[in-house]
KEDREN-693745 format. One record per atom (N, C-alpha, C, CB): x negated, y negated, z negated. Coordinates in steps of 0.05 Angstrom, whole numbers, plus 5000, padded with zeros to 4 digits. Each point is the difference from the previous one (the first is absolute). Last residue first. Glycine has a CB too. Example, Ala and Ser with C-alpha at 12.3 -4.5 7.8 and 13.67 -1.06 7.14 Angstrom:
% KEDREN-693745
474350454858 498449764999 501549784986 497650135043 501851024958 501849765000 498249765000 503850234975 
//
This chain:
% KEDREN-693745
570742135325 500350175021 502250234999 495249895004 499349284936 501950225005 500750035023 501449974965 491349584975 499649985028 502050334995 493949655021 503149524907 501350195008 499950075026 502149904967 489949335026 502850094988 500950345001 501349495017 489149954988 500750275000 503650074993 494350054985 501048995016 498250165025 501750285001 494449794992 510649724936 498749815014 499350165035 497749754945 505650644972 502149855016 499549825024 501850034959 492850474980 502050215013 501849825014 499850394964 489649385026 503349894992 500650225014 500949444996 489450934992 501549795006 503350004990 496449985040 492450444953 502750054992 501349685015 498950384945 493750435080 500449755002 503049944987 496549975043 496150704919 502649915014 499849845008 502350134983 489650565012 500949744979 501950005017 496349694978 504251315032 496949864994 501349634992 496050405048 507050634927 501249765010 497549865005 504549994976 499951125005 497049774987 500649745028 494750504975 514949975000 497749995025 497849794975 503750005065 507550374912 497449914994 497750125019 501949954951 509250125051 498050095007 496949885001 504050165018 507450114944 497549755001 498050105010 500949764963 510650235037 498250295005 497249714996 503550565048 507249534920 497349765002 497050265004 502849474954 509450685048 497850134996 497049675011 503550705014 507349254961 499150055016 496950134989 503549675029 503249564912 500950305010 497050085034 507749874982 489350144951 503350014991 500549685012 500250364946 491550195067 501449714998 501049844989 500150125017 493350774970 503149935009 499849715001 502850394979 488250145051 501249894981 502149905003 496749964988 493850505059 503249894995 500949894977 501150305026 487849765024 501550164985 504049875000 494150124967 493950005073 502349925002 502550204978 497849805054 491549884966 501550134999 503649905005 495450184972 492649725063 502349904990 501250204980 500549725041 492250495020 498849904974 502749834991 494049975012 505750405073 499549754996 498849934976 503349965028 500950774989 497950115020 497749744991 503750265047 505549804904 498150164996 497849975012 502850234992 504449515058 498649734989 497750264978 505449425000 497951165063 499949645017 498149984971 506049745034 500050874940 497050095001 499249775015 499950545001 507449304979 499950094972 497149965011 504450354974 501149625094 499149744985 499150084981 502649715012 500951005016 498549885024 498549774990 503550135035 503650214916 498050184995 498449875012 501850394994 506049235022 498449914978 497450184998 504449824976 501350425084 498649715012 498849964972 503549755041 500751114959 497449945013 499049814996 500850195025 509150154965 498149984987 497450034996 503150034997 504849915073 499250274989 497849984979 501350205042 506249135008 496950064981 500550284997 499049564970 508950005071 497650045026 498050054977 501149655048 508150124913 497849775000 498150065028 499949954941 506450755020 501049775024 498149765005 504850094986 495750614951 496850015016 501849765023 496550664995 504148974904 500950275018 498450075026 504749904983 493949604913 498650045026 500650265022 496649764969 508450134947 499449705011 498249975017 501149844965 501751005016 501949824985 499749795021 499650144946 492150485028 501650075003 502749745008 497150424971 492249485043 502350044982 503150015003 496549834982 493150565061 502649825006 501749974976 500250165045 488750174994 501950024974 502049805011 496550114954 496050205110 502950134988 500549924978 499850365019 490849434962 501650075030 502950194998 494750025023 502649234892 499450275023 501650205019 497549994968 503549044983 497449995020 499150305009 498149564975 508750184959 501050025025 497550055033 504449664966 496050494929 501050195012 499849865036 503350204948 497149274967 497750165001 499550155024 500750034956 508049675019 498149735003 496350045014 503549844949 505150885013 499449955023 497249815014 505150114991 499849824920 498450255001 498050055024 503950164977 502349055018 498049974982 498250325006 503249624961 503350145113 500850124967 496649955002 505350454990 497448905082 498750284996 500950144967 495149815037 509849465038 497149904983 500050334998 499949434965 506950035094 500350204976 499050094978 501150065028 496749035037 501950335005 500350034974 498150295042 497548894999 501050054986 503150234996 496849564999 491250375023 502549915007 502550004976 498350185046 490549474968 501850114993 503450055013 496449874967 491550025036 502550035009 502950034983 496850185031 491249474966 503249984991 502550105020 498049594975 489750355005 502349935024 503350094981 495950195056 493349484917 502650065002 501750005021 499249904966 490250055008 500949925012 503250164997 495249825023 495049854913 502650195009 502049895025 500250134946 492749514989 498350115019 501750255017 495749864968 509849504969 496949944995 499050065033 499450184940 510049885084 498749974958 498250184996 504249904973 501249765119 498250064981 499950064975 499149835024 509450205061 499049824980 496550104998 505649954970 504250215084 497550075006 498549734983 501050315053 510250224974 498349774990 496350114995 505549774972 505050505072 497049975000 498449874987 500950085029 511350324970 497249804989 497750105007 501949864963 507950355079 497450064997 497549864989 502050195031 510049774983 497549954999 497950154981 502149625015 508950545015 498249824985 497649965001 502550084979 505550315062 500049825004 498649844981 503350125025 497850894959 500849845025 500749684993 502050475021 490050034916 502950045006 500949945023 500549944961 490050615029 502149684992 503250005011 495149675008 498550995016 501250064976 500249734991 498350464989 497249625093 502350254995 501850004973 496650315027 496549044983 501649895009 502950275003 495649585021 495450514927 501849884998 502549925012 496649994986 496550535056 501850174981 502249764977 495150465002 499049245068 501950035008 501450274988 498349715037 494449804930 502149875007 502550135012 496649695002 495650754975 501249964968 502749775012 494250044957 500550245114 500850214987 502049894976 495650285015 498549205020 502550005020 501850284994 497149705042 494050174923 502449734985 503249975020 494949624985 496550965030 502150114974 501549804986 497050344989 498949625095 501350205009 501650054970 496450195045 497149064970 502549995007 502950205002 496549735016 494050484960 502049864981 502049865008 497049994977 497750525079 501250154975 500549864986 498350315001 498949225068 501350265003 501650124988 497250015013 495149474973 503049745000 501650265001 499249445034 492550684905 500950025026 502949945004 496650325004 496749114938 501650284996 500250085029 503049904955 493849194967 498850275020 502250284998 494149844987 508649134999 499850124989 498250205018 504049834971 501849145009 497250295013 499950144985 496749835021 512549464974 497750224989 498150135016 503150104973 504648955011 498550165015 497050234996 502549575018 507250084924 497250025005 499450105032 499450094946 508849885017 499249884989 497649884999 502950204989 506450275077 496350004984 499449744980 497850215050 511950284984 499649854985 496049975000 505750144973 502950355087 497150024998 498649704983 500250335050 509150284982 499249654980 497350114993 505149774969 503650765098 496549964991 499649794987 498250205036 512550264964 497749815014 496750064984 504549555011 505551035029 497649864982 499049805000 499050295001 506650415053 501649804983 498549844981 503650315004 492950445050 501950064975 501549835000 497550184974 497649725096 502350165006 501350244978 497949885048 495949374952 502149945011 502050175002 497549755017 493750444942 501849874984 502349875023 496149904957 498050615102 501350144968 501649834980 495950275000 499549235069 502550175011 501350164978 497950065046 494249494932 501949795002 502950205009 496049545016 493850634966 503150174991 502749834999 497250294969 494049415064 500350265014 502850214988 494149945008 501849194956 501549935024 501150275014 497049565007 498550494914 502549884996 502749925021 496549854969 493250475033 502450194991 502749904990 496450264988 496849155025 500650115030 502150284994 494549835023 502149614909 502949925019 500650065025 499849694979 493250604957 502650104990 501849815018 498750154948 492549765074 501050294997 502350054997 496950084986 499449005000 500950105032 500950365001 495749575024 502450174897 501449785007 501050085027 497349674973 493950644990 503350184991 502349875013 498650114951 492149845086 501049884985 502850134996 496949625011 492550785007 502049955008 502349794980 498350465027 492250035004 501349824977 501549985020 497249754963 498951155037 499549805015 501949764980 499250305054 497550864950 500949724978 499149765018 498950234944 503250905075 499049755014 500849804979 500650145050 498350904925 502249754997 498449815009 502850114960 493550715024 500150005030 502349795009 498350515002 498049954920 498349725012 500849875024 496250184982 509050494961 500149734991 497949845011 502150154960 502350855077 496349824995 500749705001 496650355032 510450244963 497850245000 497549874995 502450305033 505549064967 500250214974 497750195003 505450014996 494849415080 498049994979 501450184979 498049515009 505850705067 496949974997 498249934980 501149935034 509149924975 499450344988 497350085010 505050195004 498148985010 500250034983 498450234986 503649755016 496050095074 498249904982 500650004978 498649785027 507650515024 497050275012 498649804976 499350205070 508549384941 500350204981 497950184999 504349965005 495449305050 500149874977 500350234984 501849565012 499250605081 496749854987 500449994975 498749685033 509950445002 498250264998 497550054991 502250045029 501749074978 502550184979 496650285005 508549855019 492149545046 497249884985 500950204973 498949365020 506250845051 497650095018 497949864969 501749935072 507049794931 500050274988 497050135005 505550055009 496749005014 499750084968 499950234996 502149694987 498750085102 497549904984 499450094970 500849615030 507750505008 498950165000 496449955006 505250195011 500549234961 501150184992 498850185004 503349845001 496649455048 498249934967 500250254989 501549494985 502650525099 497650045005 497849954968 501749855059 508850074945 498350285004 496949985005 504350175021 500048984969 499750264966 498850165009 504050024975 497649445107 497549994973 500450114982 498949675005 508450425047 497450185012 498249914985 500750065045 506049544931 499550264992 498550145007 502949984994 497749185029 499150034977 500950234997 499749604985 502550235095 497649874996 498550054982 501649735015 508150374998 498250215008 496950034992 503249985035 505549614930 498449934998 498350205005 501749694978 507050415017 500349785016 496749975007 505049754977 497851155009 501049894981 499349815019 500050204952 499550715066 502449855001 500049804992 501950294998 490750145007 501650165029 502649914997 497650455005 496149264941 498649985018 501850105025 495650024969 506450094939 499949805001 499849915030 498550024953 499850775020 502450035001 501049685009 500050444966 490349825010 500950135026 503449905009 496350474986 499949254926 499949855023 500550095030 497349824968 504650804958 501949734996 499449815016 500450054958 493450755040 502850085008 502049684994 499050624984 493049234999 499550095020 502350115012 495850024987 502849874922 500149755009 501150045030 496149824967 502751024990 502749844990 500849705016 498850214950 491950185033 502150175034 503649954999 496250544999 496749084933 499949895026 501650245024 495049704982 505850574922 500449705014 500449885018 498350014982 498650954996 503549935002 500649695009 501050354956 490150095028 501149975026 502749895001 497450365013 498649914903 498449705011 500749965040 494650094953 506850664988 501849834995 498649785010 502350214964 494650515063 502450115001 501649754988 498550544996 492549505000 500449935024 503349985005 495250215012 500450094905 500649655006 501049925021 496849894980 501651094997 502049904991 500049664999 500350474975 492849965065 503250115006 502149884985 498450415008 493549414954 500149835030 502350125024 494249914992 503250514907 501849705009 499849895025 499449864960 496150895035 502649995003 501349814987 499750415007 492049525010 500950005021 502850154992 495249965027 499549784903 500549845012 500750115022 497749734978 500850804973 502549914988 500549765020 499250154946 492450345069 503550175004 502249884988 498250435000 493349234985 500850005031 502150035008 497150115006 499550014905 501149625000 501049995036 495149694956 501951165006 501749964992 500849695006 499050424972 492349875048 502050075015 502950014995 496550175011 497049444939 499649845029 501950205021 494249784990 504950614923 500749754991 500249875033 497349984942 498150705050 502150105004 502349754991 497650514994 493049475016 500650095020 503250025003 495450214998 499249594924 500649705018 501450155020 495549634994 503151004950 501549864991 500949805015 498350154968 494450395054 503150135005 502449825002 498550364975 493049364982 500450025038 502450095011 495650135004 502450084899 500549715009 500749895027 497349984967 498750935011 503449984995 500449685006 500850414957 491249845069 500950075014 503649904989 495250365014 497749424926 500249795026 501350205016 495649655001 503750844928 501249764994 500449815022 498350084959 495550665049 502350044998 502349815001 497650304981 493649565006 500349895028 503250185001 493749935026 504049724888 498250025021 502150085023 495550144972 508449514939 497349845013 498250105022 499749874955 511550384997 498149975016 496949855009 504350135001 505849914986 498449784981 497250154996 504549764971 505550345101 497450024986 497849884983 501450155028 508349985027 499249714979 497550174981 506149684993 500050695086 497150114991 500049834976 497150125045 512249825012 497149954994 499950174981 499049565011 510250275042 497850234981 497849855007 501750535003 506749145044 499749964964 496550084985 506350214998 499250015079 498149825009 498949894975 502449895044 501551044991 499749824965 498149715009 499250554959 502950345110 501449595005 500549944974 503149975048 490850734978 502750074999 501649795003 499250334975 491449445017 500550195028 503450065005 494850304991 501949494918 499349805024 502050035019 495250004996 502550664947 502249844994 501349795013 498250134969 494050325047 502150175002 502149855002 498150334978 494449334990 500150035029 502250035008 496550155003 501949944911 500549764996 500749935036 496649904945 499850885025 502550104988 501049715007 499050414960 492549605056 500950185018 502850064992 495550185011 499349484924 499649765025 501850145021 494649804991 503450724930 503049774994 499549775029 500249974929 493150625080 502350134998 502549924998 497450184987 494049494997 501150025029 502550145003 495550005014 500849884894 501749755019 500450015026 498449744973 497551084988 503149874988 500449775013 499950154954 490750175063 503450185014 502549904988 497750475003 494049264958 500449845034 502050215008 494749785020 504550334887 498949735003 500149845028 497150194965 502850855016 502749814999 500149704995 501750414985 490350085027 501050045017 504249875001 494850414999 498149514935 498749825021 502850075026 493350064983 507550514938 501249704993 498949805033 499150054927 498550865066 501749985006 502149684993 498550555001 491749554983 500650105030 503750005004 494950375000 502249644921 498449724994 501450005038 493949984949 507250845004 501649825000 498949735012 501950254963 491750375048 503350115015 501249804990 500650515002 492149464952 499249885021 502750055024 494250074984 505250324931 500549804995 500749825027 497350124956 500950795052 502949944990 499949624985 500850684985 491049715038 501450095031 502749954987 496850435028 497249524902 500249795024 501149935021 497550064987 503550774954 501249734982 499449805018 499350134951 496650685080 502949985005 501649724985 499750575003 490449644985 501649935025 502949875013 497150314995 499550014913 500549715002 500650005035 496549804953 504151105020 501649834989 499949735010 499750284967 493250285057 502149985025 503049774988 498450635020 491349734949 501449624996 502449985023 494649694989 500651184986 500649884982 501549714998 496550304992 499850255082 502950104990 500649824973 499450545020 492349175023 503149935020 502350184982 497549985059 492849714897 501350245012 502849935002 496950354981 493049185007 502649975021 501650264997 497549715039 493850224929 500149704999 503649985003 494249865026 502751054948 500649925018 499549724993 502650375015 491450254915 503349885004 500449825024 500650004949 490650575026 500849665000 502650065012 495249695008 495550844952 502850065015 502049764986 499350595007 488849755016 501549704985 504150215017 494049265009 494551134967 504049945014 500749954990 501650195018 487350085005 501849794987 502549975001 496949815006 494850985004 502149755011 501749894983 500350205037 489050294968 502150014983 501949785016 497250174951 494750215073 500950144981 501949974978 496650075015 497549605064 502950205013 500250124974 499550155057 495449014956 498050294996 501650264999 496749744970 507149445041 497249885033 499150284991 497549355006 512450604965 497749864985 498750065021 500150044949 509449895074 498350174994 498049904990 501550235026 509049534967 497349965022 498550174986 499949505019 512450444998 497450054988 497249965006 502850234991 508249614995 497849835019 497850184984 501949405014 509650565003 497850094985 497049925019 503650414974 507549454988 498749975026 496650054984 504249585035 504950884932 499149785002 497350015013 502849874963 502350905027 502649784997 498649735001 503250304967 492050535024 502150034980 501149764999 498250334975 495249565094 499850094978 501750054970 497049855030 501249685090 501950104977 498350204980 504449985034 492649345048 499750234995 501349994977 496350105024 507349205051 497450024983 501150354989 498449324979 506050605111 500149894980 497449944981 504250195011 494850295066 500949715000 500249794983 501650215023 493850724969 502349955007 500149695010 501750394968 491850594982 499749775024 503549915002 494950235034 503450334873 499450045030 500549795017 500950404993 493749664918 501249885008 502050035028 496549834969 494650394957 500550015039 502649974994 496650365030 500749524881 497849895021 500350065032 497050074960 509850104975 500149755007 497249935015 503449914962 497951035015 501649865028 500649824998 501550265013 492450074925 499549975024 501450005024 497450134977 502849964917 500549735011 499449965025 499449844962 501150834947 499350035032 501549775014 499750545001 497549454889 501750125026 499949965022 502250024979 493349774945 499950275008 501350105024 499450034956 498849094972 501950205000 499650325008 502049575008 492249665007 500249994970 502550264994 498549384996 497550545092 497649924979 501550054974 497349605028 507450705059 500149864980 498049994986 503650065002 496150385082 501250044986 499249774977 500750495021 495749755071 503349855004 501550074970 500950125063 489350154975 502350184995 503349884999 496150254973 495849175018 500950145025 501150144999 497949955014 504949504904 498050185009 499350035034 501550234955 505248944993 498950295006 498050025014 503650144999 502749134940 497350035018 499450294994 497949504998 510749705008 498750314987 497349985013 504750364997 504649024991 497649975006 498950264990 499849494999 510849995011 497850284998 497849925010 502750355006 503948814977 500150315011 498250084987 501450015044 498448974961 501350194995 500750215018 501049704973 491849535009 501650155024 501050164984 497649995041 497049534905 500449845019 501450045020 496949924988 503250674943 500249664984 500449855022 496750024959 499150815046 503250075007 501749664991 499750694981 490849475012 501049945021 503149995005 495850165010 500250084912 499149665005 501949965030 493849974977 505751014993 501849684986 501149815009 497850034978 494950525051 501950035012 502149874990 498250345014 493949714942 499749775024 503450025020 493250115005 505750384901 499849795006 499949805023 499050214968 500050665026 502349985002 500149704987 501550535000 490549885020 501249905020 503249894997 496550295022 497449904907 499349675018 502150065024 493849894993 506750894950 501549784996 499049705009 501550314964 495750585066 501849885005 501849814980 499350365029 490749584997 501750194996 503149965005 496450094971 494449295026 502150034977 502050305000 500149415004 493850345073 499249884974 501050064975 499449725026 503150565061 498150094996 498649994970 500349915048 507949704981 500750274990 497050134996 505250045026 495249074998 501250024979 499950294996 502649585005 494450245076 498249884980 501350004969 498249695042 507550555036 497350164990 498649934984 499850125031 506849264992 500850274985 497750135004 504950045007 492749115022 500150084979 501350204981 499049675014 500150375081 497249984996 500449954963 497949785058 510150154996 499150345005 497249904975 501550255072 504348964963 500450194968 498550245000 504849884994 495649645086 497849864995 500750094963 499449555052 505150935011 497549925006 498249814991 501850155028 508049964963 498750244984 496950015006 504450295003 500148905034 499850034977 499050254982 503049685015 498850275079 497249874991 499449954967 500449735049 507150724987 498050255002 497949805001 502350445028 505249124974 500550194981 497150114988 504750115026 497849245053 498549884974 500450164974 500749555019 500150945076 499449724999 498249954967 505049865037 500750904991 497150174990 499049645004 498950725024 510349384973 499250225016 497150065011 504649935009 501949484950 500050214981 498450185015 504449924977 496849295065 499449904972 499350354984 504049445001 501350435076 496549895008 498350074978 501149575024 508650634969 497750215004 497249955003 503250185019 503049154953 499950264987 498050195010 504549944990 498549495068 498149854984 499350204975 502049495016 505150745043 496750005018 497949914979 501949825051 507450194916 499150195004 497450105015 504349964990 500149205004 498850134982 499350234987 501149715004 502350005082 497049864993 499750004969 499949665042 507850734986 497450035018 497949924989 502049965035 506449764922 498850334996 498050165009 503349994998 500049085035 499550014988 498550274980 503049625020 501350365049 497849875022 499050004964 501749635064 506950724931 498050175016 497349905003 503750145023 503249234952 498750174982 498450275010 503849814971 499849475082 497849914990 498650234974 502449475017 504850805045 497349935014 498149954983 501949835035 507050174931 498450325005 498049865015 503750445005 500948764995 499150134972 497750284986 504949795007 500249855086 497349904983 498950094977 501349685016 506350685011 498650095018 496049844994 506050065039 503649634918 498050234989 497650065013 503750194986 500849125060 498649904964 498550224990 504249734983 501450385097 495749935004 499749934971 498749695055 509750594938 498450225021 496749904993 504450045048 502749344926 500150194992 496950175005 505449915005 497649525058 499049844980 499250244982 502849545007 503150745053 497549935007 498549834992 501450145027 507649994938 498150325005 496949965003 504050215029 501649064970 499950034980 498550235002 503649754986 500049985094 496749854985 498650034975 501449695022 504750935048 500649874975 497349844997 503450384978 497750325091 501649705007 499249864969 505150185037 489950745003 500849844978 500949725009 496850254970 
//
């Protein structure tokens, strides 16, 4: 037997017949204890002395009186015979309830249990005939009505723990097949329930893995294009251009940067699996965002652009620098692909209240209203006005999406008109605020 339901089943009944057998026993032992000369035959023994005394006395109507009386207290037959074994009052031959043939069972008499004693002067016995305490063929009905109640009660217990394992194992299945989707969502209080739930966490923690590592294919794939782009333009630089010195430094920043690029996407797609696993250190936005400012200097050059890194504030904040540098340089240098030729890249970096802002905007083509929504998921491109000539395969925003998310931020777009205003809100710790014109001017590049 595979089935739990069976074997649940099974021992339910199996119990069941046990207990009623065990039952039928012992009352059937006790029956006999009882019927089988114990507290029967003390009772005709200590009745014997006034049936004679009645029938001596009075005849037979004292005696049919005493026998009455008695029949009042015990029901059945009571007689009192002759040695001869014959009826005092009747006549009739009553001497095979006085011998009885030997058995196991108690001694029988036209169907009921029989007890007889003898007087001390052998002239006369006493028989008492007493209806089974217990007769098994008679109470087979209710048997059976228990044994059928007690079956259902057994087969509900049994689909009670076989059904949800069941739908638990159908939920496996499903699993297993690639429904990353399927849970148990059990409601459940014992220990059934804590298995489906378990499942649940189980399968939930494995679905957040597998998504996350195939985004991490798919980030790697765009998050390389950059810097191997850089690297190919300073390499080229380096083998023809005037300024060896410094190209060989790109390349070596460059590929510093790609070696910290690879770091940066493993941890991304680390914490999405384990949000504890986000390093939070204070850090100042300020310097963050102008280091990404400085680092895309070549890109907007070699749109035709410019960088205007406007701050307003100096901002702390707790985060990892990494990854958030990784999703502001994202949202920047998807601006700059899609700004117009020969126009500029707004940065700007403010507060409000307990908030930290960052600001990009360019001034391109902007997004259809419908679209607006749309753009933060992976692969999504708009048609027209975001051609693939740009180098996006529609990621970098996704990338930043999850980044600041990670952070307890959000981020979101919005048209311009003309160009697209992408915003990216960070929990902020106090500002230092200063003159935009004064300590913190425009800073274009």
């Amino acid at each position: 037997m595979r089935s739990v339901y069976v074997k649940v089943l099974v021992w339910s009944l199996a119990t069941l017949l046990l207990s009623l057998v065990a039952f039928i026993g012992v009352t059937m032992f006790v029956s006999i204890r009882d019927a089988g000369g114990g507290p029967l035959q003390r009772f005709e023994t200590s009745q014997l002395p006034f049936v004679v005394e009645a029938y001596e006395r009075d005849g037979a109507a004292g005696l049919r009186r005493v026998l009455n009386r008695i029949a009042t207290q015990r029901r059945g037959f009571h007689y009192l015979v002759g040695a001869d074994g014959r009826d005092v009052l009747t006549g009739e031959d009553r001497s095979a309830a006085i011998s009885p043939a030997p058995g196991i069972a108690p001694p029988k008499y036209n169907g009921h249990i029989v007890s007889a004693v003898r007087s001390t002067d052998g002239r006369y016995y006493y028989i008492s005939l007493m209806d089974p305490p217990v007769e098994f063929q008679r109470n087979i009905p209710y048997y059976m009505l228990i044994l059928c109640a007690v079956a259902g009660l057994c087969w509900l217990l049994s689909s009670q723990i076989a059904r949800p394992l069941v739908t638990l194992t159908r939920t496996v299945e499903r699993f297993g097949g690639g429904d990353l989707a399927a849970r148990a969502g059990s409601h459940r209080k014992d220990e059934i329930g804590e298995l489906g739930r378990a499942f649940d966490t189980m399968a939930e923690r494995i679905s957040t893995l597998l998504a996350a590592e195939r985004r991490l294919l798919q980030d790697v794939s765009h998050e390389l294009r950059t810097p191997l782009a850089r690297i190919s333009f300073a390499a080229e630089l380096a083998w023809n251009g005037e300024d060896t010195a410094g190209a060989q430094e790109t390349l070596r920043k460059e590929i510093r940067r790609l070696s910290a690029l690879v770091g940066a996407l493993l941890q991304v797609t680390r914490a999405e699996g384990d949000a504890a696993s986000v390093k939070l250190e204070p850090l100042n936005v300020e310097d963050l965002v102008a280091e990404v400012v400085s680092d895309c200097w070549l890109d907007s050059d070699t749109r035709d652009c410019r960088l205007i890194f406007a701050p307003r504030s100096k901002v702390l904040i707790d985060g990892d620098y990494e990854v958030l540098r990784r999703a502001v340089e994202n949202v920047v240098m998807n601006a700059i692909r899609y700004t117009a030729k020969a126009a500029s890249v707004e940065i700007g970096l403010e507060t409000s209240g307990d908030t930290a802002r960052i600001t990009v905007r360019d001034f391109g083509p902007g997004v259809p209203e419908e679209a607006i929504g749309k753009i933060f998921q992976p692969f999504f491109r708009v048609d027209a006005a975001r051609q693939a000539d740009t180098g996006g395969i529609g990621l970098g925003l996704s990338i930043a999406q999850r980044a600041i998310s990670l952070h307890g931020g959000r981020i979101w777009a919005e048209n311009a008109h003309p160009g697209l205003l992408v915003v990216i809100e960070l929990p902020a710790g106090a500002p230092v605020h200063s003159s935009l014109h004064e300590s913190n001017p425009p800073k274009a590049v």
